[in-house]
TORFIMAR-590103 format. One record per residue: residue number from 1; residue in one letter; x, y, z of N, C-alpha, C, O in turn. Coordinates in pm, whole numbers. Example, Ala and Ser with C-alpha at 12.3 -4.5 7.8 and 13.67 -1.06 7.14 Angstrom:
% residues 2
<atom num="1" residu="a" n_px="1319" n_py="-569" n_pz="780" ca_px="1230" ca_py="-450" ca_pz="780" c_px="1320" c_py="-330" c_pz="780" o_px="1424" o_py="-332" o_pz="846"/>
<atom num="2" residu="s" n_px="1285" n_py="-225" n_pz="708" ca_px="1367" ca_py="-106" ca_pz="714" c_px="1290" c_py="3" c_pz="787" o_px="1341" o_py="114" o_pz="804"/>
This chain:
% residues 108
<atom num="1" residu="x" n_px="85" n_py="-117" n_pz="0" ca_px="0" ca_py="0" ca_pz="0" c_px="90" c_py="124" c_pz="0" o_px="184" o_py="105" o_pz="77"/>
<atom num="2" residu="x" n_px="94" n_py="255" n_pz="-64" ca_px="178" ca_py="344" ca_pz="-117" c_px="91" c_py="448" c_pz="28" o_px="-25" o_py="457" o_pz="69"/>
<atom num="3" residu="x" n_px="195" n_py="499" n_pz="57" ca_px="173" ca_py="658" ca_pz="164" c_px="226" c_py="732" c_pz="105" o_px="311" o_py="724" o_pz="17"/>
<atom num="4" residu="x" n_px="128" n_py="887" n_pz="201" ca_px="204" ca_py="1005" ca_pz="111" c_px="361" c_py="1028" c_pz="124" o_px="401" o_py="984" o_pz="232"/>
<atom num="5" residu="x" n_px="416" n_py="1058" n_pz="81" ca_px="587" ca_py="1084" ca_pz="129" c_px="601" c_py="1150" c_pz="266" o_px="496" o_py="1186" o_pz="318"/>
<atom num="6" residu="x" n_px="700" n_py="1170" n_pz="323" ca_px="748" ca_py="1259" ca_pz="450" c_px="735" c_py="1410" c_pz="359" o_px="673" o_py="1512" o_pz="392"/>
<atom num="7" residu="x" n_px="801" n_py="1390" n_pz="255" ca_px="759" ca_py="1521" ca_pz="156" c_px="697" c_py="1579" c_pz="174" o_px="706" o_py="1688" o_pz="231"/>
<atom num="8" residu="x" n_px="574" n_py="1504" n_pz="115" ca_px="394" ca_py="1577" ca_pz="134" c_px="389" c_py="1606" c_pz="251" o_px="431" o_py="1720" o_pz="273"/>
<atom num="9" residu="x" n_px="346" n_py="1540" n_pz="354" ca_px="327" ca_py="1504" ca_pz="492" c_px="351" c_py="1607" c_pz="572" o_px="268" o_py="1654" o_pz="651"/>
<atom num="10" residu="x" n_px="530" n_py="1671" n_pz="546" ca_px="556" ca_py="1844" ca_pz="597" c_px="520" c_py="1929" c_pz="532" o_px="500" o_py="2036" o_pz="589"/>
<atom num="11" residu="x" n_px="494" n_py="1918" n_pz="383" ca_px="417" ca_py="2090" ca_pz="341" c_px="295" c_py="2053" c_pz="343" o_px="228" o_py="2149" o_pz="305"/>
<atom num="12" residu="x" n_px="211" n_py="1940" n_pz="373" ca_px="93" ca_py="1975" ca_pz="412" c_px="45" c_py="2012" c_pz="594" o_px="-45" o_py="2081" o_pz="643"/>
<atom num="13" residu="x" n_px="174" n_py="1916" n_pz="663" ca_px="178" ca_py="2017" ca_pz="789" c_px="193" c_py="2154" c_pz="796" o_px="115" o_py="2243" o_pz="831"/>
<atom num="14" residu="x" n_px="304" n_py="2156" n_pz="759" ca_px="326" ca_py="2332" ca_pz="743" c_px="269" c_py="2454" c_pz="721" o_px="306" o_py="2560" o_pz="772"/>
<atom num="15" residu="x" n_px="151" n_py="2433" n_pz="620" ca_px="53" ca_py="2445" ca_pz="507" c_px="-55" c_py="2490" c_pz="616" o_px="-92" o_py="2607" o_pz="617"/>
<atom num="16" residu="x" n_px="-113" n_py="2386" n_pz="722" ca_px="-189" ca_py="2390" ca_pz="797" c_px="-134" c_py="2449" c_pz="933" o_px="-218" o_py="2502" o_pz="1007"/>
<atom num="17" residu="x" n_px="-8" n_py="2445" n_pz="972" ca_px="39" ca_py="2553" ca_pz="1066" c_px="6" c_py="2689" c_pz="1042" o_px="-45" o_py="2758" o_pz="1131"/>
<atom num="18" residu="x" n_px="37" n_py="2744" n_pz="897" ca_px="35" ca_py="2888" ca_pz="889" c_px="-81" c_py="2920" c_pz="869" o_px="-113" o_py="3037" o_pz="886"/>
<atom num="19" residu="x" n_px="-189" n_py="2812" n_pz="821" ca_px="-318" ca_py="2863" ca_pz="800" c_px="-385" c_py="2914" c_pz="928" o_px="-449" o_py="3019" o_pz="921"/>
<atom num="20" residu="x" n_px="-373" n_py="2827" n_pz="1084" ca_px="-414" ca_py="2790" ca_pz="1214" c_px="-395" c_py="2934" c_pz="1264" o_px="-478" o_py="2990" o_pz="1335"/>
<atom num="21" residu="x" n_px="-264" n_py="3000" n_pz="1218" ca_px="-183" ca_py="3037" ca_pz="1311" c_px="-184" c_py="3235" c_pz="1219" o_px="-130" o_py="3335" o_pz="1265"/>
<atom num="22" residu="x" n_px="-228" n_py="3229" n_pz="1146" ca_px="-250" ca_py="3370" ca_pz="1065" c_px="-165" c_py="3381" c_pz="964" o_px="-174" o_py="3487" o_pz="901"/>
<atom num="23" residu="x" n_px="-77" n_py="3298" n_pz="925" ca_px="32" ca_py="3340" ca_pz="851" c_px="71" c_py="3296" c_pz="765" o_px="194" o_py="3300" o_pz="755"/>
<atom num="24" residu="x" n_px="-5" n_py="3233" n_pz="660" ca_px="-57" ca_py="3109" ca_pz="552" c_px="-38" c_py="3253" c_pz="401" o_px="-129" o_py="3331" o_pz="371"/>
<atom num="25" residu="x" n_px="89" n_py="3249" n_pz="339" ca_px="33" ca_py="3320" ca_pz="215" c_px="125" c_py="3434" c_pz="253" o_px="99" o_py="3527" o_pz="176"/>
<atom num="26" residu="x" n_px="187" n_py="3455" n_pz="308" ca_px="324" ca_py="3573" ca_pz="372" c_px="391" c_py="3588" c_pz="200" o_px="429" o_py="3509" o_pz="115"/>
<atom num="27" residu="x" n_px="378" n_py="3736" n_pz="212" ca_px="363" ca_py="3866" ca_pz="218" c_px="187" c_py="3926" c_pz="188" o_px="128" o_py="4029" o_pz="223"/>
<atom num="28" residu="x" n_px="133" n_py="3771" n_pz="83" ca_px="0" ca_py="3847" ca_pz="5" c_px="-95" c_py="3848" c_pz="111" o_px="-172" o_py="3942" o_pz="90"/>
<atom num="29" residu="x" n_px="-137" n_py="3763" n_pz="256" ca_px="-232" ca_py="3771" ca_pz="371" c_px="-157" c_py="3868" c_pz="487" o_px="-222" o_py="3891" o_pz="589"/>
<atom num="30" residu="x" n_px="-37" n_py="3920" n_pz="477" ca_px="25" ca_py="4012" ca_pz="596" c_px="-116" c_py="4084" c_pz="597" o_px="-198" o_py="4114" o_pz="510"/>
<atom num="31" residu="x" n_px="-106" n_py="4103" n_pz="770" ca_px="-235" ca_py="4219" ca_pz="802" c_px="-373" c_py="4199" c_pz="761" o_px="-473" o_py="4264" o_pz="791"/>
<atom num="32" residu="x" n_px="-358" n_py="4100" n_pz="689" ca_px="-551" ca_py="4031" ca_pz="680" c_px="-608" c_py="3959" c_pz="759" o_px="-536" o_py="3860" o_pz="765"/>
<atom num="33" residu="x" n_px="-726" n_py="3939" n_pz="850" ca_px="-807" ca_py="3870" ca_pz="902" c_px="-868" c_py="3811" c_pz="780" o_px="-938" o_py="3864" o_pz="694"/>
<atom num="34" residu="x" n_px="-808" n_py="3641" n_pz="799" ca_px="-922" ca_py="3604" ca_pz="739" c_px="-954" c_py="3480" c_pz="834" o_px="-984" o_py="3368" o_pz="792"/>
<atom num="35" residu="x" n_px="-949" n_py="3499" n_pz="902" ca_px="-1009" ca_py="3409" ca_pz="1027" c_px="-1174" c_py="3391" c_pz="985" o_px="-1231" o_py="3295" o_pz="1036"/>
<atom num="36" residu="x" n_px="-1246" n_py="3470" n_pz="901" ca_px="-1363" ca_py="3414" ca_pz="871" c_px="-1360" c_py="3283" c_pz="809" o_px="-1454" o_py="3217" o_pz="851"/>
<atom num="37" residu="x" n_px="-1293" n_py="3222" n_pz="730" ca_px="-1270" ca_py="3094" ca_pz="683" c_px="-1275" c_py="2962" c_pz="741" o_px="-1303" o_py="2850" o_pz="696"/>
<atom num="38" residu="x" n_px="-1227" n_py="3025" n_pz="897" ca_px="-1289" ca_py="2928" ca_pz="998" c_px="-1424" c_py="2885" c_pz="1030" o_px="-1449" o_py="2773" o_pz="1074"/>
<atom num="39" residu="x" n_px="-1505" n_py="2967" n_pz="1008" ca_px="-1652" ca_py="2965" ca_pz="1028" c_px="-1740" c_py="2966" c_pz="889" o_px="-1858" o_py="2997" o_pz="869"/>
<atom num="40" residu="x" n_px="-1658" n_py="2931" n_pz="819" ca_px="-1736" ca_py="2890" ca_pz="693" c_px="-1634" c_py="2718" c_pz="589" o_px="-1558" o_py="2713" o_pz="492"/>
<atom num="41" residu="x" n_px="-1676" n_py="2642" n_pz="654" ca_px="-1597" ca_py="2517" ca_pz="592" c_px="-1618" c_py="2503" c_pz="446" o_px="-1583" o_py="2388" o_pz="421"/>
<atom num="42" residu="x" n_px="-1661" n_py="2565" n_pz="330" ca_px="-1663" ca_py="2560" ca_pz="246" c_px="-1568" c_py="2622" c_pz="185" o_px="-1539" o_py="2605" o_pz="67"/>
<atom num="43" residu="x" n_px="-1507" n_py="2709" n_pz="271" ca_px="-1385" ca_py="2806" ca_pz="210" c_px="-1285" c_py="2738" c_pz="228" o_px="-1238" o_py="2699" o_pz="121"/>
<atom num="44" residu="x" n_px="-1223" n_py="2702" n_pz="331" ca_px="-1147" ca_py="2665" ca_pz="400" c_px="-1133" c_py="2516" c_pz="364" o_px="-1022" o_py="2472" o_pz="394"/>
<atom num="45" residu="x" n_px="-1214" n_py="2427" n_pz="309" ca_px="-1185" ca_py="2346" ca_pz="190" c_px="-1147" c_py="2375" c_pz="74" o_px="-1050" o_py="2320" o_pz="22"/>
<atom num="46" residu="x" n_px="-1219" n_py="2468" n_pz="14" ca_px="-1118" ca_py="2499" ca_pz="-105" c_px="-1003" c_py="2523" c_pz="-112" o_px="-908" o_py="2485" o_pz="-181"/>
<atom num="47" residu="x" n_px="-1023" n_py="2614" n_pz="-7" ca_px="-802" ca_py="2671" ca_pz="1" c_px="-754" c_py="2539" c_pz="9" o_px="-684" o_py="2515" o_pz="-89"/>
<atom num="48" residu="x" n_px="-767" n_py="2422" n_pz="104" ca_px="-724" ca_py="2317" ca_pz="85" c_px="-723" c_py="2250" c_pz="-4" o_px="-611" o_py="2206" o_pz="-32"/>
<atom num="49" residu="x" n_px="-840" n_py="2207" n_pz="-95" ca_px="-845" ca_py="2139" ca_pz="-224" c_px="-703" c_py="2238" c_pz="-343" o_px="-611" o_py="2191" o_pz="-411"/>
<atom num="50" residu="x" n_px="-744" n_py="2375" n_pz="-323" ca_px="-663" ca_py="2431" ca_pz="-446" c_px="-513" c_py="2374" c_pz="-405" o_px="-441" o_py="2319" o_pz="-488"/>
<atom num="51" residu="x" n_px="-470" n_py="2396" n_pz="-250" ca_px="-313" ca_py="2366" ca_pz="-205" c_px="-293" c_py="2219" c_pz="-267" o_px="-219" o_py="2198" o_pz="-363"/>
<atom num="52" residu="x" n_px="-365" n_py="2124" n_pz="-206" ca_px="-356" ca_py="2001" ca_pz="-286" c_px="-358" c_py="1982" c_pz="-454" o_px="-271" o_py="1904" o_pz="-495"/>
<atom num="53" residu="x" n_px="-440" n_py="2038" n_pz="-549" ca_px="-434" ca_py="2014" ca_pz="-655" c_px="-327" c_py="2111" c_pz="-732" o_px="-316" o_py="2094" o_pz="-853"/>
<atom num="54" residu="x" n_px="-262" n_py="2192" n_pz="-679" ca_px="-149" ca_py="2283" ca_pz="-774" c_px="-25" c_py="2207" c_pz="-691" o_px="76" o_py="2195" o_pz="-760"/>
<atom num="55" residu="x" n_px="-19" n_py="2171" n_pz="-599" ca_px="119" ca_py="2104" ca_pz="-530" c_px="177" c_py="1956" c_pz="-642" o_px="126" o_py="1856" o_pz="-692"/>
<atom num="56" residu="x" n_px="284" n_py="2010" n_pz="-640" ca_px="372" ca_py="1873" ca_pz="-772" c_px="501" c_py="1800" c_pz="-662" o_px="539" o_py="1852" o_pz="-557"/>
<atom num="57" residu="x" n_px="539" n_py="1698" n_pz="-706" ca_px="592" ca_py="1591" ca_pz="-661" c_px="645" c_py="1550" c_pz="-749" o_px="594" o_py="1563" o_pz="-861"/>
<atom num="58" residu="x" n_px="826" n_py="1455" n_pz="-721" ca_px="872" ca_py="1416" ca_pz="-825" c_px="859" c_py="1232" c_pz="-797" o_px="779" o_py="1185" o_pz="-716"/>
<atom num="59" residu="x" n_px="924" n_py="1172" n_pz="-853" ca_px="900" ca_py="1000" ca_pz="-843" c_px="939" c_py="995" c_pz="-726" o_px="871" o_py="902" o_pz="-682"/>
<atom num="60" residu="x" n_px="1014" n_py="1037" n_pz="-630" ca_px="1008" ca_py="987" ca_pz="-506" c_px="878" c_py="1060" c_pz="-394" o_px="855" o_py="1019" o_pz="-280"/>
<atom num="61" residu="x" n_px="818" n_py="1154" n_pz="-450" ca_px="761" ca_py="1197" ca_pz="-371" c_px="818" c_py="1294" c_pz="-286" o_px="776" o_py="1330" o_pz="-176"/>
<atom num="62" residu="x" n_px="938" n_py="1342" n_pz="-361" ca_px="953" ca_py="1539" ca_pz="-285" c_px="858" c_py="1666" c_pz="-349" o_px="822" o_py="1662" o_pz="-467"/>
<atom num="63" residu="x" n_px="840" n_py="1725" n_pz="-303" ca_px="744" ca_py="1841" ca_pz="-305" c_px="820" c_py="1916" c_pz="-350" o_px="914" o_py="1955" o_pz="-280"/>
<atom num="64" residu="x" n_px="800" n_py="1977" n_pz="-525" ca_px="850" ca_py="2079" ca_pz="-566" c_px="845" c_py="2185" c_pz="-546" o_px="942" o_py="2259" o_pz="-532"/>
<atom num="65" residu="x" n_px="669" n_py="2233" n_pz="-537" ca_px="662" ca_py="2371" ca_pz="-525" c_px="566" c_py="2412" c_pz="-407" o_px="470" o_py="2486" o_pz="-429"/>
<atom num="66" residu="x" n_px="592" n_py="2366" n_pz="-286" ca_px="513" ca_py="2403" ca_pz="-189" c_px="445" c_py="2560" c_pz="-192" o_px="327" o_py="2595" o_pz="-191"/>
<atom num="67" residu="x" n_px="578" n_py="2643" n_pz="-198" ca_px="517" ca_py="2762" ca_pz="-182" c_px="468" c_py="2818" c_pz="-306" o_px="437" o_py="2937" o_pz="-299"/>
<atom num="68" residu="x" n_px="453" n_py="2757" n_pz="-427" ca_px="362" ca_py="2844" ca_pz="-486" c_px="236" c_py="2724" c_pz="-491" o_px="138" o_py="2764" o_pz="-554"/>
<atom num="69" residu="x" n_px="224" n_py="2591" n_pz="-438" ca_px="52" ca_py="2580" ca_pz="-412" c_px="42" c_py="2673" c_pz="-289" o_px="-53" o_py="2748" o_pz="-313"/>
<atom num="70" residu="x" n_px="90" n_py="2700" n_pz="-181" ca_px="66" ca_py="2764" ca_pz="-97" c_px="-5" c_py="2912" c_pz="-132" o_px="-112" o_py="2952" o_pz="-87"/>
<atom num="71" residu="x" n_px="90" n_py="2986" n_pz="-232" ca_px="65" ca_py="3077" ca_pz="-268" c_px="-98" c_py="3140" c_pz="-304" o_px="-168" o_py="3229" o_pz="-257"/>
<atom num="72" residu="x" n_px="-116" n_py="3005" n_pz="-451" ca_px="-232" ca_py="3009" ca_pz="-490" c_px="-377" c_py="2993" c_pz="-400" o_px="-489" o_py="3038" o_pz="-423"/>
<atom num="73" residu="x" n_px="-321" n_py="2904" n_pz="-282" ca_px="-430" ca_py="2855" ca_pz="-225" c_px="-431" c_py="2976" c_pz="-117" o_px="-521" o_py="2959" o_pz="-34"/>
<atom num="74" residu="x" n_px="-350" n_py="3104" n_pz="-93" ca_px="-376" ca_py="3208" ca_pz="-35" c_px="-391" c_py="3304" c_pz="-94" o_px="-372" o_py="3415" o_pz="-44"/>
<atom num="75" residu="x" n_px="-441" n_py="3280" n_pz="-251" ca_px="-454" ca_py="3392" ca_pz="-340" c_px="-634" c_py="3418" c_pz="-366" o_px="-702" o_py="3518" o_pz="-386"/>
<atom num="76" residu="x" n_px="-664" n_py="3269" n_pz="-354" ca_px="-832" ca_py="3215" ca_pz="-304" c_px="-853" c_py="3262" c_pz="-178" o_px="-965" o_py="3313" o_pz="-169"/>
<atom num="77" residu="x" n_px="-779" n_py="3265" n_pz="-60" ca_px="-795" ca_py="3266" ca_pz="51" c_px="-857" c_py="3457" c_pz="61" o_px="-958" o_py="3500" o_pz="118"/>
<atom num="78" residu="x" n_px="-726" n_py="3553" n_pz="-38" ca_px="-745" ca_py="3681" ca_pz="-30" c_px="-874" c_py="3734" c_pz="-114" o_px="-942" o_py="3833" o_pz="-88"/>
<atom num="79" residu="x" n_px="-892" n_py="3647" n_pz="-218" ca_px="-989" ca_py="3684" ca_pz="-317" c_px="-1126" c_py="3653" c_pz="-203" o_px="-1204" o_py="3748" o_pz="-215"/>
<atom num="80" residu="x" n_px="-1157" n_py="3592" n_pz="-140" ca_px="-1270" ca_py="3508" ca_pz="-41" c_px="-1296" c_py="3621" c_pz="77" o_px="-1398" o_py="3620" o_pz="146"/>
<atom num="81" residu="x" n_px="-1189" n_py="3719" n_pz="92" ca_px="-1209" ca_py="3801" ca_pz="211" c_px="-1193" c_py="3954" c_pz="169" o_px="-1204" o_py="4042" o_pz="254"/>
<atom num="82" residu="x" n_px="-1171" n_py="3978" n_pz="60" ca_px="-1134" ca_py="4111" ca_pz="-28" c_px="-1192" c_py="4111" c_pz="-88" o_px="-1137" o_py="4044" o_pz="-176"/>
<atom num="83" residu="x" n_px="-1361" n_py="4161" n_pz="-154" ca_px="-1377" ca_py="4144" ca_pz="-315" c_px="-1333" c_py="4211" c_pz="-434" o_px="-1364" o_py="4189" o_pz="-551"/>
<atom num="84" residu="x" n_px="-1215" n_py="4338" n_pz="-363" ca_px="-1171" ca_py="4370" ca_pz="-456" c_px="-1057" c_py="4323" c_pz="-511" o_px="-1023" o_py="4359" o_pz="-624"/>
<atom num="85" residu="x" n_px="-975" n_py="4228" n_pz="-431" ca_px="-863" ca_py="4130" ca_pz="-482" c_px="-910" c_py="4059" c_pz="-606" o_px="-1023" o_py="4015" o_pz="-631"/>
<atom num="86" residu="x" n_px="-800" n_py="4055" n_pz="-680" ca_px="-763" ca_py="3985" ca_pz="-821" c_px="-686" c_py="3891" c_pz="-839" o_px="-568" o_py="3905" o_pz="-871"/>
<atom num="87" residu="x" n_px="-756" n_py="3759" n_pz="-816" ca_px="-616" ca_py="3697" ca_pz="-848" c_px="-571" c_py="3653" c_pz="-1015" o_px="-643" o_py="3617" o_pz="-1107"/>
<atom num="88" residu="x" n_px="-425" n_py="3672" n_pz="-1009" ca_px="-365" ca_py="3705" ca_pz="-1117" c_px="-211" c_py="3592" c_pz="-1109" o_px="-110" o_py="3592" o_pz="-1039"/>
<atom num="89" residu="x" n_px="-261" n_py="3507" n_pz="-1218" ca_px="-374" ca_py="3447" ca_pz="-1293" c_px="-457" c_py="3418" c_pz="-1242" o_px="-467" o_py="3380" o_pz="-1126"/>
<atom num="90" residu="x" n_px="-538" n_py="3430" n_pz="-1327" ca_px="-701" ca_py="3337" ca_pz="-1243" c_px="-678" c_py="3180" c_pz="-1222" o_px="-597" o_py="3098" o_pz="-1266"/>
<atom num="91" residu="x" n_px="-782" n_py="3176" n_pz="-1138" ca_px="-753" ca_py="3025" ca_pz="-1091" c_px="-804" c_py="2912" c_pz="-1158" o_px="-898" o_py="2859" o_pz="-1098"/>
<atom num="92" residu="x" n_px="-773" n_py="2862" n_pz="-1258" ca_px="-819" ca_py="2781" ca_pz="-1332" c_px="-887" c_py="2639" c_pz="-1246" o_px="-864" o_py="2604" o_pz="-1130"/>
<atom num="93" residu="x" n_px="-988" n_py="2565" n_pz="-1363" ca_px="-1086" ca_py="2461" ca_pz="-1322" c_px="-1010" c_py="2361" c_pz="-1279" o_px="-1066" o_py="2284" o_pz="-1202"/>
<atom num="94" residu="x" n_px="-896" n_py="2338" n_pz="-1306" ca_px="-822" ca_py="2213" ca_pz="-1249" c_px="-753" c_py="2274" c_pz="-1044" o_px="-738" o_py="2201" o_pz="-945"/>
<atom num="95" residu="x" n_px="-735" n_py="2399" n_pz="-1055" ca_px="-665" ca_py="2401" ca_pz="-938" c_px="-837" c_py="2384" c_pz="-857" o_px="-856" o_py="2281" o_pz="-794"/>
<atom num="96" residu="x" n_px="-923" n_py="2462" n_pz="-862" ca_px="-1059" ca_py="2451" ca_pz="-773" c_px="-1105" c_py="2313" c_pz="-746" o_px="-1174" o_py="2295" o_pz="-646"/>
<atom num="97" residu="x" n_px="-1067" n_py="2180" n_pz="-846" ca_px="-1149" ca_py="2088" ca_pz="-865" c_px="-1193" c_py="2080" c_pz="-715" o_px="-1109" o_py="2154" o_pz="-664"/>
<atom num="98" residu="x" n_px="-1254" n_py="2046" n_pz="-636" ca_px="-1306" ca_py="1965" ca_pz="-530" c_px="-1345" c_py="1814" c_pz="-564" o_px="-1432" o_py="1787" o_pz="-647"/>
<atom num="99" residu="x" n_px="-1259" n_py="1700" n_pz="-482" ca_px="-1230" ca_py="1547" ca_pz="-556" c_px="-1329" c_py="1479" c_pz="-425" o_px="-1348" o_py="1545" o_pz="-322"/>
<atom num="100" residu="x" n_px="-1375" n_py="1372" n_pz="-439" ca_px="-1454" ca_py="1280" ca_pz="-368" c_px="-1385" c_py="1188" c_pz="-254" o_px="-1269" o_py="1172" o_pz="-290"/>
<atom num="101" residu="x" n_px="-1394" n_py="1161" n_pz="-206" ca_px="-1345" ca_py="1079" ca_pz="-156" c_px="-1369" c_py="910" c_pz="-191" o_px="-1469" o_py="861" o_pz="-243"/>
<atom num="102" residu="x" n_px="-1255" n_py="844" n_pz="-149" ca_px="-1266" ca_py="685" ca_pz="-208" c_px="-1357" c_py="629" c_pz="-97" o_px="-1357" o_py="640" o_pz="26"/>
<atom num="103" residu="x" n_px="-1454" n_py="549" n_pz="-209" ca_px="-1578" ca_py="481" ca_pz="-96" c_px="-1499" c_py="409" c_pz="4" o_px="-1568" o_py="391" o_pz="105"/>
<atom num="104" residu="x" n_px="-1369" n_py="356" n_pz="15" ca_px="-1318" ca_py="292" ca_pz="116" c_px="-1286" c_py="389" c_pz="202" o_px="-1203" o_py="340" o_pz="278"/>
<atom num="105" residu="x" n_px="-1300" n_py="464" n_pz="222" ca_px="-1256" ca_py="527" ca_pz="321" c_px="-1381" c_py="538" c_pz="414" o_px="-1369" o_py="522" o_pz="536"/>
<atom num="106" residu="x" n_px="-1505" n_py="567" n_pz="356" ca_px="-1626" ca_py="542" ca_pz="406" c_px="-1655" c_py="424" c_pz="504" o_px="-1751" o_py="430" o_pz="581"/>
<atom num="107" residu="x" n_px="-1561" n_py="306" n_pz="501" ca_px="-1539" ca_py="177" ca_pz="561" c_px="-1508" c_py="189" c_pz="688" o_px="-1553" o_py="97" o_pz="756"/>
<atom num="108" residu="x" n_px="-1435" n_py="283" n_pz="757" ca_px="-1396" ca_py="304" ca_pz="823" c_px="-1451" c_py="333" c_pz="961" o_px="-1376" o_py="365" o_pz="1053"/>
């Protein structure tokens, strides 16, 4: 059975430290409350889904570009609490996807 790497494992810890902690997206969230994201789980999945679907990995499973899924997924995060933020590029249909979960996990 294949696990995520130690790779993944720390920039998705990490990922979720700075989100917890205000500081998820440094320099583009400096000085933003977006602590509303907490109280709306629909947001706060996406930022997660987008971090997960723009994050790349090589055959062993190191994490190339943490900080720019990070980035993007705090570029959603600013656009969600600013409506006058732009994000630039836009966020294309593959980074938003929201994915299902495997019925086995439902087993559980």
């Amino acid at each position: 059975m294949k696990k995520l790497s130690h790779s993944f494992s720390g920039a998705l810890r990490t990922f979720s430290f700075w989100i917890a902690n205000g500081t998820v997206g440094y320099p583009l969230l400096e000085g933003i409350d977006y602590s509303c994201i907490f109280e709306e789980p629909s947001a706060m999945e996406q930022a997660y889904a987008i971090f997960a679907n723009v994050i790349e990995m090589d055959d062993e499973g190191n994490v190339l570009n943490a900080k720019y899924a990070e980035k993007r997924a705090a570029q959603f995060i600013r656009s969600y609490v600013d409506e006058n933020y732009v994000v630039d590029p836009p966020l294309e249909g593959w980074e938003v996807q929201l994915y299902c979960c495997d019925s086995k996990l439902n087993d559980m």
